[in-house]
C-alpha positions as CSV (number, residue, x, y, z in Angstrom):
1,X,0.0,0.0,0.0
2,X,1.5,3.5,-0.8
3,X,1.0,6.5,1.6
4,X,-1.7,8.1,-1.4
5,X,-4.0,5.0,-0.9
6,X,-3.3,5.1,3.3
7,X,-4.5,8.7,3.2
8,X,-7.6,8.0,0.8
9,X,-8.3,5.1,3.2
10,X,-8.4,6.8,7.0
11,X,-9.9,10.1,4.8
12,X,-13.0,7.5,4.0
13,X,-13.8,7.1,7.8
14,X,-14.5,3.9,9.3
15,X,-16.3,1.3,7.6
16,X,-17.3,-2.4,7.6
17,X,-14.2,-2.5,5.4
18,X,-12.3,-0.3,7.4
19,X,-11.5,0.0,11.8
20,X,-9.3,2.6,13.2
21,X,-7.8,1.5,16.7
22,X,-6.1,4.8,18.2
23,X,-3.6,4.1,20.6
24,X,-3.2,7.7,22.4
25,X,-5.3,7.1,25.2
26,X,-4.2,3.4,25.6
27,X,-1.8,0.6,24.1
28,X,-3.6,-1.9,22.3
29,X,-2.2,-5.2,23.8
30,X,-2.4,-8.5,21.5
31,X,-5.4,-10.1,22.8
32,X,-7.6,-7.0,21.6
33,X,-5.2,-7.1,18.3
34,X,-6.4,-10.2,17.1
35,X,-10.2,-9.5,18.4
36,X,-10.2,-6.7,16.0
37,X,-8.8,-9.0,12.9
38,X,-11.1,-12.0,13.7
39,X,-14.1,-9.3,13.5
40,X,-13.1,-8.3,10.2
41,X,-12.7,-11.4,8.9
42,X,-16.0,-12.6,10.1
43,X,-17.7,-9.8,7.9
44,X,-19.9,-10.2,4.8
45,X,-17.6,-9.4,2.0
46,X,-15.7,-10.2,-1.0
47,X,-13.2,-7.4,-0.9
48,X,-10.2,-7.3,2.0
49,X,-11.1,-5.6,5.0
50,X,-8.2,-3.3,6.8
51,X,-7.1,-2.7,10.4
52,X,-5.0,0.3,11.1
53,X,-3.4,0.6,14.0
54,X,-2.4,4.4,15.2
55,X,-5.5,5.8,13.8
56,X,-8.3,7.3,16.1
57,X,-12.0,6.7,15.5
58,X,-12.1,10.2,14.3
59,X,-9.2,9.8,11.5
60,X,-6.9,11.9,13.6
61,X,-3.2,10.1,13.1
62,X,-1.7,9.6,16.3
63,X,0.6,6.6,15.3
64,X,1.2,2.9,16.7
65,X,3.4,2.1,19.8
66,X,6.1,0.0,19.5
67,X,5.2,-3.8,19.9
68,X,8.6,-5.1,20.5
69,X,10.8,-3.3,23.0
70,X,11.7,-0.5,20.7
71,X,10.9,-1.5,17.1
72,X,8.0,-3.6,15.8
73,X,8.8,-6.9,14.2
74,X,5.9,-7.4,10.8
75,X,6.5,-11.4,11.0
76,X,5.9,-11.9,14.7
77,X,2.7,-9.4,14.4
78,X,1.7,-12.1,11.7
79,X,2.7,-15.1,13.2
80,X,0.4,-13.9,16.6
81,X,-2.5,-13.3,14.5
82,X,-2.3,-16.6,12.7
83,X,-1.7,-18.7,16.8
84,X,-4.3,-16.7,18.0
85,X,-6.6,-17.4,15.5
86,X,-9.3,-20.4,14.5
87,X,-8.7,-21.7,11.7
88,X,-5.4,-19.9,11.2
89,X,-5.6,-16.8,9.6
90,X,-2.9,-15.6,7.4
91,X,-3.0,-11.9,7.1
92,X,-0.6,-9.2,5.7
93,X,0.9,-6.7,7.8
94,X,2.7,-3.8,7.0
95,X,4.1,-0.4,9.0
96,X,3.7,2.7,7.0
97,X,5.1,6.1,8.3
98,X,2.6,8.8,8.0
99,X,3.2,12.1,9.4
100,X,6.0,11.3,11.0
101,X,4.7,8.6,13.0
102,X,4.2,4.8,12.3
103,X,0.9,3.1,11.6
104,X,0.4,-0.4,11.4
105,X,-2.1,-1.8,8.8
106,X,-3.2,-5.2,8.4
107,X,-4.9,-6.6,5.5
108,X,-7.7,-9.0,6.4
109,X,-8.6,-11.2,3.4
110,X,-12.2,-12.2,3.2
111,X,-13.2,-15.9,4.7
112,X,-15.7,-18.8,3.7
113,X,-16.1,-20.1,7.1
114,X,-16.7,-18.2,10.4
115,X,-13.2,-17.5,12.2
116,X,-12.6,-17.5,16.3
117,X,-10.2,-16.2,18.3
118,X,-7.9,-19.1,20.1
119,X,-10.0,-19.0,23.7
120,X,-13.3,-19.4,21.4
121,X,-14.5,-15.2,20.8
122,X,-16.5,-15.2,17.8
123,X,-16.8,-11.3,17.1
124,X,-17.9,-9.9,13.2
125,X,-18.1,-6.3,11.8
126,X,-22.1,-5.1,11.5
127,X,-23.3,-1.8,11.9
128,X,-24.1,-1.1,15.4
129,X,-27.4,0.3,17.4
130,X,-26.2,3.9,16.9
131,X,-26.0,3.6,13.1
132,X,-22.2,3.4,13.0
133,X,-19.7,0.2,11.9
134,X,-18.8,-1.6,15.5
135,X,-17.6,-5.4,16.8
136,X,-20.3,-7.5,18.1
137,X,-20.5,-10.7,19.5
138,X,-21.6,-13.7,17.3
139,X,-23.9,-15.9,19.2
140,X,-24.9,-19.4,18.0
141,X,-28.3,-18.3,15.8
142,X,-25.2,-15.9,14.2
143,X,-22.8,-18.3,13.0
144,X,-25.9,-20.4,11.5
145,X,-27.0,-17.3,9.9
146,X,-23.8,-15.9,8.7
147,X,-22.9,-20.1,7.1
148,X,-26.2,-20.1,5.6
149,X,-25.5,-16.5,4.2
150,X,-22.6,-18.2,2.3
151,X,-24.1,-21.0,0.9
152,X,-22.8,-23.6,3.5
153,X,-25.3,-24.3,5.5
154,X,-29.1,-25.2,4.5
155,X,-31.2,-24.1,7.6
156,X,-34.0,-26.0,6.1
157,X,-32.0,-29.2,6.1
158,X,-31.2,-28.9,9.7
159,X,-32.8,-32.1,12.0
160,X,-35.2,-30.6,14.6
161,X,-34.4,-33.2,17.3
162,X,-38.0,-33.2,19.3
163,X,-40.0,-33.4,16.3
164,X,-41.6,-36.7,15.6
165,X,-43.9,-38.0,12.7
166,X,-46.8,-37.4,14.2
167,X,-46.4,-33.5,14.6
168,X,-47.0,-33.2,10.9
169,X,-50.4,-32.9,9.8
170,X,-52.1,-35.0,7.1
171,X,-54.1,-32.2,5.6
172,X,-51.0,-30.1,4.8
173,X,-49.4,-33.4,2.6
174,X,-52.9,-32.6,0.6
175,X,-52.8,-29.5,0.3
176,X,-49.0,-29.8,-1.5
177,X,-50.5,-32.5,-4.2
178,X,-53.6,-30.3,-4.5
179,X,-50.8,-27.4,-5.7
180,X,-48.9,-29.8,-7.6
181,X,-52.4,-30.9,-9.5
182,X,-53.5,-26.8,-9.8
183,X,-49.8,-26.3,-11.7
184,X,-49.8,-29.0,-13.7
185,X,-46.7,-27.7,-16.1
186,X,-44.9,-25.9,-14.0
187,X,-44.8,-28.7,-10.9
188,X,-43.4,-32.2,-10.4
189,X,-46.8,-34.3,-11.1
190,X,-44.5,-37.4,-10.0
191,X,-44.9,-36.7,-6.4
192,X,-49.2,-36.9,-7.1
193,X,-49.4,-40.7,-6.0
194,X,-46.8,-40.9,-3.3
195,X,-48.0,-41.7,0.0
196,X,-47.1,-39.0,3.3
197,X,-43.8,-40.9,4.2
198,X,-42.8,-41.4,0.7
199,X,-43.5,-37.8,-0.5
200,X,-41.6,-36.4,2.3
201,X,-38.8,-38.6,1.2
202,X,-39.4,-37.7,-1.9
203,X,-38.1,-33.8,-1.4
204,X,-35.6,-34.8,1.3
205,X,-37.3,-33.2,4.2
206,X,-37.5,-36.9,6.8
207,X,-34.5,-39.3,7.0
208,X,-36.2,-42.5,7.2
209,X,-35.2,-46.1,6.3
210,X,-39.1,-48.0,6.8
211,X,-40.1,-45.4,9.6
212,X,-39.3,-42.1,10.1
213,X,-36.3,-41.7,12.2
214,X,-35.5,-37.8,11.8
215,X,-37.5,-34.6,10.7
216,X,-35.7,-31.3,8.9
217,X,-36.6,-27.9,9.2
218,X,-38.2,-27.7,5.9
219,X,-40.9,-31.0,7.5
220,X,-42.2,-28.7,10.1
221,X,-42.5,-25.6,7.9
222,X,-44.5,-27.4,5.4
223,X,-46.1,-30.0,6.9
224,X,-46.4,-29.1,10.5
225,X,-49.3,-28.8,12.9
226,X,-49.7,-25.0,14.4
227,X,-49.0,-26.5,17.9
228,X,-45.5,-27.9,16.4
229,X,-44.8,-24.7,14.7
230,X,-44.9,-22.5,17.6
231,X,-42.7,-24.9,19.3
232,X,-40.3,-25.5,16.7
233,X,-40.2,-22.3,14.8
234,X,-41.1,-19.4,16.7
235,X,-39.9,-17.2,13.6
236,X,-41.8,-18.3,11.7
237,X,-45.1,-15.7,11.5
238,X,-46.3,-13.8,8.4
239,X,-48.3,-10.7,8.3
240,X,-50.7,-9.6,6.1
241,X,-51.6,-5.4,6.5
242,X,-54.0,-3.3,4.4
243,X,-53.0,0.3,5.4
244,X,-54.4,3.7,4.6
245,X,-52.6,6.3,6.1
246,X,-52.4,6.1,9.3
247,X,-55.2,3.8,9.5
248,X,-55.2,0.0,9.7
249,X,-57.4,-1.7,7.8
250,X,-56.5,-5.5,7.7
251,X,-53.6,-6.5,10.2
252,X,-54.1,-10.3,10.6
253,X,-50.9,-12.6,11.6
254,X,-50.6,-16.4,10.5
255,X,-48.1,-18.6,12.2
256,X,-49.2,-21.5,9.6
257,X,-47.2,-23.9,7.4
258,X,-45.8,-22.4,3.9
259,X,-48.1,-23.8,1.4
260,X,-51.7,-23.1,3.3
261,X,-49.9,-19.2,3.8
262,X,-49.5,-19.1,0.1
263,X,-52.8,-20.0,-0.1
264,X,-54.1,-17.7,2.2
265,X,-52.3,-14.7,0.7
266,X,-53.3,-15.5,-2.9
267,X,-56.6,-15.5,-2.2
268,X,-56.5,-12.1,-0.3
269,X,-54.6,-10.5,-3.1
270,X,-57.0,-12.1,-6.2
271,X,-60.4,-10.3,-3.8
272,X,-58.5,-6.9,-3.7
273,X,-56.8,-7.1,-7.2
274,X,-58.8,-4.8,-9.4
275,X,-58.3,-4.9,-13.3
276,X,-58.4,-2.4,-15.7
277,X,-59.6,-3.3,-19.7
278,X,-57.7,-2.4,-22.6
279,X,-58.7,-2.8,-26.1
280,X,-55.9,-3.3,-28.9
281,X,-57.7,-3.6,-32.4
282,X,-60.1,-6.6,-31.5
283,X,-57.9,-8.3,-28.3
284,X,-59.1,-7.6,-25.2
285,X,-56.3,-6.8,-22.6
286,X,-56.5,-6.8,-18.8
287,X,-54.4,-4.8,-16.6
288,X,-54.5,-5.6,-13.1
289,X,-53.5,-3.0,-10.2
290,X,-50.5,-5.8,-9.6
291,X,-49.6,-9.1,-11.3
292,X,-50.6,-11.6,-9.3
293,X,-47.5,-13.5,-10.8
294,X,-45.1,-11.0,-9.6
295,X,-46.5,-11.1,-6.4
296,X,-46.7,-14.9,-5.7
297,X,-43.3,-14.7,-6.6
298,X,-42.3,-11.8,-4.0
299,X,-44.1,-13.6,-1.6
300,X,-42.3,-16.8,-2.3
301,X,-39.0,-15.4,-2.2
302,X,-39.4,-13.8,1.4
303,X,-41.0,-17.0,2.5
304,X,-38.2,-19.3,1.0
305,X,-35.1,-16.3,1.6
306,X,-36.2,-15.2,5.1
307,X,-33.9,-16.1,8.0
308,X,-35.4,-18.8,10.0
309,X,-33.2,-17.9,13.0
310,X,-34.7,-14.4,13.3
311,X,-37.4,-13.5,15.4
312,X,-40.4,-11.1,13.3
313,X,-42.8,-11.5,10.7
314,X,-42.5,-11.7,6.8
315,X,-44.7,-8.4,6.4
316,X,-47.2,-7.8,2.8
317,X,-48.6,-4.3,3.5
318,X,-51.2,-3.1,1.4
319,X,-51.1,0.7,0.7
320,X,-52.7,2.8,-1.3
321,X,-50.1,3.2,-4.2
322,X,-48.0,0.5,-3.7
323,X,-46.9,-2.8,-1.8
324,X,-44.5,-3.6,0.2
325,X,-43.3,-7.4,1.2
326,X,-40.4,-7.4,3.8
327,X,-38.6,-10.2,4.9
328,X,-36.0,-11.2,8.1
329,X,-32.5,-11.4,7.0
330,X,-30.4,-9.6,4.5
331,X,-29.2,-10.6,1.1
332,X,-27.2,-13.9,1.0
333,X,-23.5,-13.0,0.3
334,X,-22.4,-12.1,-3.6
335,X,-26.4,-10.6,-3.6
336,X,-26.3,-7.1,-3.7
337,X,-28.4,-4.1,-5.4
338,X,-26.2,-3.8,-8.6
339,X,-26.7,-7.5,-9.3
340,X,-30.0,-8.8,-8.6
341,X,-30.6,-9.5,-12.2
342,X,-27.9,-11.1,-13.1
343,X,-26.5,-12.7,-9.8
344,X,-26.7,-16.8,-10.0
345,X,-29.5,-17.8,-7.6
346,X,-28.4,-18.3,-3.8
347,X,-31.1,-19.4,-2.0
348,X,-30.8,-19.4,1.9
349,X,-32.8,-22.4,2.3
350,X,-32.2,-24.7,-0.2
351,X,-34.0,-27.7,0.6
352,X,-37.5,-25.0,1.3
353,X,-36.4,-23.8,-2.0
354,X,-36.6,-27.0,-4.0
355,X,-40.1,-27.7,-2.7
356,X,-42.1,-24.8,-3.8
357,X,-40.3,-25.2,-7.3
358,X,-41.7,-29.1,-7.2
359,X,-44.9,-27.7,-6.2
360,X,-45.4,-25.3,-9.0
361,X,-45.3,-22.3,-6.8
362,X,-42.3,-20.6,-8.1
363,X,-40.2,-20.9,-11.6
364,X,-38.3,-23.8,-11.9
365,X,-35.4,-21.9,-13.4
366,X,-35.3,-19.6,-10.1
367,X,-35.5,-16.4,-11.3
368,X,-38.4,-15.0,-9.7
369,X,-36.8,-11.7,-9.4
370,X,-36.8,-11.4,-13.2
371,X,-40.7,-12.2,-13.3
372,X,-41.3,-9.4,-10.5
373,X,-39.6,-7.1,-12.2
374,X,-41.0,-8.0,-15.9
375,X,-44.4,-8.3,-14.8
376,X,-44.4,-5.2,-13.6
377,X,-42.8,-3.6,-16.5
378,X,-45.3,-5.1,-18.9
379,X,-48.2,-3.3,-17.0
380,X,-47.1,-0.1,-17.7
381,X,-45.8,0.7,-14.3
382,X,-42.7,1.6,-12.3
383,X,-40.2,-1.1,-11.8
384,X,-40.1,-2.7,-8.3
385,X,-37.2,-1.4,-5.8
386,X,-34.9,-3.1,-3.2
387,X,-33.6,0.0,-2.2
388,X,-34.4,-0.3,1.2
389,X,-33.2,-3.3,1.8
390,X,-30.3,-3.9,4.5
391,X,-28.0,-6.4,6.1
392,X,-31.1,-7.2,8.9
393,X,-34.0,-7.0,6.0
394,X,-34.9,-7.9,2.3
395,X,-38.0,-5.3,1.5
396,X,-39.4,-4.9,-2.3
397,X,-41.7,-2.1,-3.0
398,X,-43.9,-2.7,-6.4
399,X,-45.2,1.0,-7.2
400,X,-49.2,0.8,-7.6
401,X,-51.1,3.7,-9.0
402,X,-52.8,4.4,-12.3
403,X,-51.3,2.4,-15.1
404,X,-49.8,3.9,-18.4
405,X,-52.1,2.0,-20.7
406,X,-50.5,3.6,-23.7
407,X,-47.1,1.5,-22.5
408,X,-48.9,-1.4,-22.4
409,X,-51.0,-0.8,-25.8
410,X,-47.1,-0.6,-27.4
411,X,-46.1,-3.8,-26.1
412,X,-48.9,-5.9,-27.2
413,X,-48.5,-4.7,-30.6
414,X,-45.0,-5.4,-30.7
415,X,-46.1,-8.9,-29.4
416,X,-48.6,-9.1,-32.4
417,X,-45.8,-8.5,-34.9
418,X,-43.8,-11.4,-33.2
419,X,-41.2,-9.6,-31.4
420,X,-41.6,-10.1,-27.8
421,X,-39.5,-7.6,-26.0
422,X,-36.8,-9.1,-23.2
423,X,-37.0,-7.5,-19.6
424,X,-33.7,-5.9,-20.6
425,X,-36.0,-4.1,-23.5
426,X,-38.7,-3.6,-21.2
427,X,-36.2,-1.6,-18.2
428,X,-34.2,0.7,-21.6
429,X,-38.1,1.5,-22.4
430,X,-39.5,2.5,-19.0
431,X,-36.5,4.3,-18.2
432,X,-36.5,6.3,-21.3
433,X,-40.3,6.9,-21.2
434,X,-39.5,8.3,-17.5
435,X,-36.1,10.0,-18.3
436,X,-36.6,10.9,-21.9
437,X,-32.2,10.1,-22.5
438,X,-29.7,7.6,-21.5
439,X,-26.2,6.2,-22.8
440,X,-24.3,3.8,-22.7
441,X,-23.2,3.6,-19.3
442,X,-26.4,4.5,-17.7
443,X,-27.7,1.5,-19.7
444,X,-25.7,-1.0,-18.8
445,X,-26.1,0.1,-15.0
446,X,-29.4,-0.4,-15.6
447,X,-29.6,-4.1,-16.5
448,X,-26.6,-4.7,-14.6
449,X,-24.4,-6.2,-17.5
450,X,-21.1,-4.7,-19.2
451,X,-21.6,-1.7,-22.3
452,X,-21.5,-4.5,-25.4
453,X,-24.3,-6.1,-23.7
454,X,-26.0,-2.8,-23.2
455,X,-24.8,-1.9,-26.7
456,X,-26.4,-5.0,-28.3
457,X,-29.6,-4.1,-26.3
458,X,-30.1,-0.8,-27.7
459,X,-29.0,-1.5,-31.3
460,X,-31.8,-4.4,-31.3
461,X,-34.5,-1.8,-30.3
462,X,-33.1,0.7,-33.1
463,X,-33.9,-2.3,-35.5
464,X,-37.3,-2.4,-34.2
465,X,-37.6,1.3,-34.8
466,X,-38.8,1.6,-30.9
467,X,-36.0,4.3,-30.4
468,X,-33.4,6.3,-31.9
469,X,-29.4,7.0,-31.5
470,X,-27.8,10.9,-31.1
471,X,-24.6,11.6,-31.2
472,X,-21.3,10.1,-32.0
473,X,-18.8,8.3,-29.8
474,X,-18.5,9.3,-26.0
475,X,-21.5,12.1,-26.5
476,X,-23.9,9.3,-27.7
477,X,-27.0,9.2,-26.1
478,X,-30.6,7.3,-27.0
479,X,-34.5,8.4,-26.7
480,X,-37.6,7.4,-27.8
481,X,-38.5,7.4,-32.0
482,X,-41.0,9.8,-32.9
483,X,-43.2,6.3,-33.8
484,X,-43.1,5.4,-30.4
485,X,-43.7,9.0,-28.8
486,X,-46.8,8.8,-30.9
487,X,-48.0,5.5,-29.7
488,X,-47.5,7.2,-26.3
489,X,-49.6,9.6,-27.3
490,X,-47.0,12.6,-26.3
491,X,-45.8,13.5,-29.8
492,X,-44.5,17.2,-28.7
493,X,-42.2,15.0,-26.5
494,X,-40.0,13.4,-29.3
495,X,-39.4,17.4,-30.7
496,X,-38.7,18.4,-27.0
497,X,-35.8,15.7,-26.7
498,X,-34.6,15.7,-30.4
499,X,-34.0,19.3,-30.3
500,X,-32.4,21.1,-32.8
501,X,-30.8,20.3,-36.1
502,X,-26.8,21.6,-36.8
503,X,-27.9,24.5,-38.4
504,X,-30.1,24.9,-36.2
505,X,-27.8,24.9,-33.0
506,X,-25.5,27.0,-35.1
507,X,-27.8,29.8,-35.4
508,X,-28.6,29.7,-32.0
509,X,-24.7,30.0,-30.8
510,X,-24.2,33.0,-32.9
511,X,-27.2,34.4,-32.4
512,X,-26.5,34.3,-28.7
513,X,-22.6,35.2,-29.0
514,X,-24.3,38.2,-31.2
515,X,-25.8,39.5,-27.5
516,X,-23.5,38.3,-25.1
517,X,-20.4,39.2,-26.8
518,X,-18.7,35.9,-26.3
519,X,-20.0,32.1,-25.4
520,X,-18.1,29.0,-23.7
521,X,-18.9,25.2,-24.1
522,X,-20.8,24.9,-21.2
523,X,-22.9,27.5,-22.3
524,X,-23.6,26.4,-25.3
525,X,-24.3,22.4,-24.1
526,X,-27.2,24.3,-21.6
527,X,-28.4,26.1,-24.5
528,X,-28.7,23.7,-27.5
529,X,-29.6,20.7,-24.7
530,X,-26.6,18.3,-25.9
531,X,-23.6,17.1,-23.8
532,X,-19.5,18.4,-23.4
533,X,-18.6,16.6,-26.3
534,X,-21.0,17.6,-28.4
535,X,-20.7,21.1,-27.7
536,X,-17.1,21.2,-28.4
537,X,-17.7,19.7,-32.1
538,X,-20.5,22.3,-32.8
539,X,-17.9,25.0,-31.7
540,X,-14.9,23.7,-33.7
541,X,-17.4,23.8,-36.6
542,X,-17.9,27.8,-36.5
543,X,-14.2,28.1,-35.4
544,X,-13.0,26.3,-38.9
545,X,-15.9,28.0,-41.0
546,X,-14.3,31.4,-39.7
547,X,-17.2,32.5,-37.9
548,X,-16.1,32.2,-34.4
549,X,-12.9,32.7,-33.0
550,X,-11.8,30.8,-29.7
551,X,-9.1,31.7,-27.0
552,X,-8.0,30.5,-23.9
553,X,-7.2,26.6,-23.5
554,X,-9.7,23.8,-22.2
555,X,-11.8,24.2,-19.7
556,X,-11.0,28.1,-19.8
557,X,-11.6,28.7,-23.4
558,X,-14.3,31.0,-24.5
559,X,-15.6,31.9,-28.1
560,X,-16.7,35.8,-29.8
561,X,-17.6,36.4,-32.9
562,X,-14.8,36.5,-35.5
563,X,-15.6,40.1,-36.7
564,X,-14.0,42.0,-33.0
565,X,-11.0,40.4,-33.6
């Protein structure tokens, strides 16, 4: 590490990544040394965390003490870490001198299993009750979590010792064929003439060899009686809220097993889910308020995702203009907000998982994010948000309100002529629709994939003569074809984000320059409504025609008309 990067560090505060321990007020001896490493290596990451030493909490540089009488020797630092430490950890350590004084920084690579310290302290880096990054203690219920978190533990598969055969309840077993029948297509109809025992063998949820011997996790949440669910699984609760306001409408809890929730919850949604009608030629199109698609699958996923180990409810609140579905535990680790639609899948709960795929609840092909988001597209509305979600929480909003019917009306026609537009097609579309222009870059942020992907996505929708291309090169930016604006039924808009032609712009520099006196290139990309680059083209144009004359260099530069030279 070079002093530059040191300073940019400690100048970006503490973070997960990131733990100042001062040592002005007191030495840090070796036992809270190594506490400090084993909580940053305990932390959900994929990146290195780092541990300086000689730094306060504040950023202030008041440099490390001496470790070893009066020098501090890196390979004995290292070699106490990785004695101390369970399983070995073998971290880098380097001393830096910054402002005159040493610091000590340690470079903690990121681990697959949970580390301890030698006398058995399992500490990890979370954000603390006041909102700022802090050490806590990791109890049992933490290390599950945290293993589960990174794929190598299924929580679902885990043997509830006191449970016996007879806590699961008959009725439930029907009510999973009864869902395998109602999805015929979509469910494994092989599991319709197994008996109980079998079918429970069948997804892997009892160890038995005759009799059942052992039931899992996922036997009780599917199959168990309400008695044995309380017992067995006190986190397990889900919440159903209408709100208004301020006012509660509906606030009913179920502590039930997974498939007669679903159930429940479908049925609540389909008597509250209006429709709207929408006539295209002779096809008669409905729009619902929400798909009830996307929100079986929403509802899935936090039932499937949720954190087992927590205490609190899987909340579905009903508001006015939107719901919202939250769910107990974060994102599994390598999920995060920039890759949701294009992460491989990582379910918590593996096991749970497979069952409501074999019983036609959710895709087989796990990607019930995509169908969220791409049913919600394709009925004219806002896409869904994780935004809020955190390391304690999974919540998805889906935006309700009126739909833009207009949106929809393009997309079935596009449909009619046989080209049935991707959910990467469908997010370039709504965004432009709501932001009038994007490039590249903003595209490719968007569906979370690199610019040739992006690239290939917005060339295909030029084909289709859906949008259009302006610009050259770096200054490249797309909106809407006037066809499309006037399927929208806005066709001012397309003018209004076209703008001018080159002549056009032309006229309008000199005409300003001609008022002004003298014009530079950020003026000129506010007043013809195009970016830096293009500005600088449209000015080089007058300068070479002999109608403008520049001076200054680069950023300073500014233009006047060639005749007051």
């Amino acid at each position: 590490m070079t002093a530059k990067q040191l300073r940019r560090l400690i100048a970006g505060g503490e973070t997960l990544d990131v733990e100042f321990k001062g040592e002005k007020r007191s030495p840090l001896n070796d036992r809270e040394l190594v506490e400090a490493v084993v909580c940053l290596a305990n932390r959900t990451a994929t990146e290195p965390g780092w541990l300086l030493v000689g730094v306060e909490d504040d950023g202030t540089v008041t440099g490390a003490r001496f470790r070893h009488d009066k020098t501090t020797d890196i390979d004995k630092v290292t070699a106490l870490i990785a004695a101390r430490t369970r399983p070995a950890l073998a971290v880098r350590v380097e001393e830096h001198s910054l402002d005159g004084v040493p610091i000590l920084v340690a470079e903690v690579p990121p681990q697959q299993h949970v580390v301890s310290t030698s006398d058995g302290q399992f500490l990890r880096r979370t954000m603390g009750g006041d909102g700022r990054p802090a050490c806590l203690p990791m109890d049992a219920f933490a290390i599950q979590s945290q293993q589960a978190d990174r794929g190598l533990l299924d929580p679902s598969a885990q043997v509830v010792a006191a449970a016996r055969w007879e806590d699961l309840d008959p009725l439930e077993f029907e009510r999973f064929r009864r869902s395998v029948r109602e999805r015929r297509g979509r469910s494994d109809e092989s599991l319709l003439n197994l008996p109980d025992l079998e079918l429970a063998k069948a997804l892997g949820v009892v160890d038995a060899n005759g009799s059942p011997r052992a039931l899992r996790l996922a036997a009780v949440l599917l199959f168990g009686k309400d008695d044995a669910l309380r017992r067995f699984v006190p986190g397990n609760e889900v919440a159903f809220q209408v709100l208004r306001g301020l006012e509660v409408e509906v606030n009913d809890f179920f502590r039930w097993p997974l498939i007669r929730v679903m159930e429940e919850i479908e049925g609540r949604i389909r008597a509250r889910n209006r429709e709207e009608e929408l006539m295209v030629g002779l096809l008669r199109v409905g729009v619902p308020d929400y798909s009830e698609r996307a929100l079986r699958e929403a509802v899935a996923n936090a039932l499937i995702h949720r954190d087992y180990q927590r205490l609190g409810a899987v909340h579905f609140q009903w508001h006015a203009d939107r719901i919202e579905i939250s769910s107990p535990g974060g994102f599994p680790e390598g999920v995060r907000l920039d890759n949701l639609l294009v992460t491989a899948p990582r379910p918590r709960n593996p096991l749970l998982a497979d069952a409501f795929k074999r019983a036609g609840i959710v895709e087989r092909t796990a990607r019930g994010i995509d169908t969220i988001f791409f049913e919600q597209l394709r009925n004219g509305r806002p896409a869904p948000s994780y935004a809020r979600s955190d390391a304690t929480g999974v919540i998805v909003v889906i935006p309700g309100g009126e739909a833009n019917l207009d949106f929809v009306r393009l997309l079935v026609t596009e449909a009619q002529r046989d080209r049935d537009l991707s959910l990467d097609e469908l997010l370039v579309l709504n965004a432009l629709w709501q932001e009038r222009s994007l490039d590249t870059a903003d595209v490719a942020k968007m569906i979370q994939k690199p610019d040739a992907d992006a690239r290939a996505t917005l060339h295909r929708l030029v084909e289709a003569g859906i949008i259009e291309e302006r610009g050259q090169k770096r200054g490249r930016t797309w909106h809407l074809s006037a066809a499309t604006y006037r399927a929208l039924g806005d066709k001012a808009a397309y003018v209004r984000q076209r703008g001018f032609e080159p002549l056009q712009q032309e006229q309008m520099v000199l005409q300003y320059v001609d008022k002004h006196g003298r014009i530079t290139r950020s003026e000129v990309a506010e007043l013809c409504r195009i970016g830096p680059h293009q500005a600088s083209r449209l000015l080089a144009r007058l300068v070479r025609s002999g109608r403008l004359s520049r001076h200054g260099m680069r950023k300073a530069a500014w233009y006047e008309g060639r005749a007051k030279v």
